[in-house]
ZAMARGU-4260 file (C-alpha; in steps of 0.2 Angstrom, whole numbers, plus 5000, padded with zeros to 4 digits):
<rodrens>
0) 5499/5275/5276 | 5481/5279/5282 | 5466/5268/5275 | 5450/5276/5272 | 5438/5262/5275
5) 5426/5271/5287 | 5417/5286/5285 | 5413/5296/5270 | 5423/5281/5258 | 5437/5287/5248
10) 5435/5305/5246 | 5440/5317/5259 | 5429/5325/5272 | 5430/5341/5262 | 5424/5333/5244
15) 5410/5326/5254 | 5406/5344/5261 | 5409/5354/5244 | 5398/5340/5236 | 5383/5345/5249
20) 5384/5361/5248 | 5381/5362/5227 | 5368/5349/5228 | 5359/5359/5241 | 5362/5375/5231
25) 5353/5368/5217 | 5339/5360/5226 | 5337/5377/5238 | 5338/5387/5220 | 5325/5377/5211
30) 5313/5377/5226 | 5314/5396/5227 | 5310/5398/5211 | 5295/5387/5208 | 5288/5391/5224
35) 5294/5410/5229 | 5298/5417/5210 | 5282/5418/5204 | 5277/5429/5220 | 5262/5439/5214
40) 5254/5425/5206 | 5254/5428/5187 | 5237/5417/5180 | 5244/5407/5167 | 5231/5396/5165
45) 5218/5411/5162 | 5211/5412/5143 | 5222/5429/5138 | 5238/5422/5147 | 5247/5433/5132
50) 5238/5450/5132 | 5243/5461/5115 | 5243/5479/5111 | 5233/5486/5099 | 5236/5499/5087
55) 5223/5515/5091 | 5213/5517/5074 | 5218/5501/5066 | 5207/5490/5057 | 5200/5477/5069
60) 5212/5464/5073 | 5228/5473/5069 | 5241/5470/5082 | 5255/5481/5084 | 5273/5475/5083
65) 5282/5473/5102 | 5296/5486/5093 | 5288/5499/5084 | 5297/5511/5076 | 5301/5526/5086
70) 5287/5540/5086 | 5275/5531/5075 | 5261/5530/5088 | 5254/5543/5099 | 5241/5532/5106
75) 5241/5513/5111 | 5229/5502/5119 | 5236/5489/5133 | 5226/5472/5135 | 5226/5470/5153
80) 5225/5450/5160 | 5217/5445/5176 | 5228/5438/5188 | 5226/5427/5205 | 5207/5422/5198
85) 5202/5441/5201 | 5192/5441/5186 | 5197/5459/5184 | 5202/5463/5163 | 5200/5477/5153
90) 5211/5490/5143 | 5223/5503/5149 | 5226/5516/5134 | 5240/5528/5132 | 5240/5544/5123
95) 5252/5558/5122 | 5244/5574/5125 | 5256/5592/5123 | 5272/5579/5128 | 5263/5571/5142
100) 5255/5553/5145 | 5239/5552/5148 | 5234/5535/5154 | 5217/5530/5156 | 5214/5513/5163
105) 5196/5505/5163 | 5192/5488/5171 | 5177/5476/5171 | 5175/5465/5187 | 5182/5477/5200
110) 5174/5478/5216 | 5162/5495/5217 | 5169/5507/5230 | 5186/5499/5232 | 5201/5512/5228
115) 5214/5500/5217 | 5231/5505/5218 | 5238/5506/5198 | 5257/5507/5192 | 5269/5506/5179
120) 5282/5495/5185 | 5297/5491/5177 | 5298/5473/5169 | 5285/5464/5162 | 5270/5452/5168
125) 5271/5443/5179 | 5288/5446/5187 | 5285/5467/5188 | 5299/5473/5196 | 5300/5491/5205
130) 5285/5503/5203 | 5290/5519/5189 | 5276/5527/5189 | 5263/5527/5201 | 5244/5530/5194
135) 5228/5536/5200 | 5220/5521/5209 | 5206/5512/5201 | 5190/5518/5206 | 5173/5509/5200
140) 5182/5500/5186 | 5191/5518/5180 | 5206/5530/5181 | 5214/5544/5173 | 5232/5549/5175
145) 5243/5563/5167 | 5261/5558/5168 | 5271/5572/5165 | 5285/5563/5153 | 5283/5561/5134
150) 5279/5544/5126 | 5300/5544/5120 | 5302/5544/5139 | 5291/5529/5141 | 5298/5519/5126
155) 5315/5522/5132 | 5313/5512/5150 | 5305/5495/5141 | 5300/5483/5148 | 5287/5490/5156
160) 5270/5483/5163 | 5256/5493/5169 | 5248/5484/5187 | 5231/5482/5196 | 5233/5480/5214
165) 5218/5472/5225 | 5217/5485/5238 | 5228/5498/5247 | 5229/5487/5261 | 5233/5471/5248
170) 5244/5480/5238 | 5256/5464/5237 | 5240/5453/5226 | 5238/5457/5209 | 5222/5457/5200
175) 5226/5464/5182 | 5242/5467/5173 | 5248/5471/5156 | 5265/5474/5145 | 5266/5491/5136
180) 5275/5488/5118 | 5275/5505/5114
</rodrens>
């Protein structure tokens, strides 16, 4: 009978290898996710790290529930959160107009001149997943889009965030988003 005094000890080459491969799974998996999960760089430190949505016509200070019921608001306000020290915030509001969204976002802190791409992406801040609906950029701190869905349409595809992108050409850095709870 063989001994196995040299080497790997006890176990057989195969343990030693199965062992490795886990331990490096979870190290490789834990990397990647602090380092590369957060890729668009949510501001968690920032002062409204938990924007809200407010209820259009409310008294001051009301916030909306995250699930309200279905149909009960035509019009919602969308706290929208620097992100990646931008100092970009403002408000995005959504209103349904003859069965279609009107989105109109307006920003404080963008850069004058610079056209900012805007979305509604599925997900929510700050790991927005694909673009849904693509919106007027950001011109000058302002934009107006008609989307030609209803609000249901809108409620029925949550989560969704809507997103400030730096620039055309820096459309991968983020400098505002916010979650719609319609």
């Amino acid at each position: 009978m063989a001994e196995y005094s040299e080497g790997y000890g006890k176990r057989p080459l195969w343990q030693w290898v199965l062992l490795y491969v886990v331990i490096g799974g979870l190290v490789y998996g834990l990397i990647y996710y602090f380092l590369m999960g957060n890729k668009g760089g949510y501001n968690y430190g920032s002062a409204n790290s938990n924007p809200t949505t407010t209820m259009q016509g409310a008294p001051s200070g009301a916030v909306a529930s995250p699930s309200p019921s279905v149909g009960s608001m035509n019009k919602v306000t969308v706290d929208l959160a620097a992100e990646n020290g931008s100092g970009e915030t403002g408000t995005a509001t959504l209103e349904q107009q003859n069965g279609k969204v009107v989105v109109t976002i307006a920003l404080t802190g963008s850069k004058s001149g610079v056209a900012q791409p805007a979305h509604i992406h599925l997900g929510a801040c700050p790991g927005v997943g694909a673009v849904k609906y693509p919106l007027t950029p950001v011109v000058n701190g302002s934009s107006v889009t008609t989307l030609a869905v209803p609000m249901d349409d809108l409620k029925a595809n949550l989560p969704l965030a809507l997103n400030v992108h730096k620039s055309a050409s820096e459309v991968s850095v983020y400098t505002a988003c916010g979650p719609l709870a319609l």
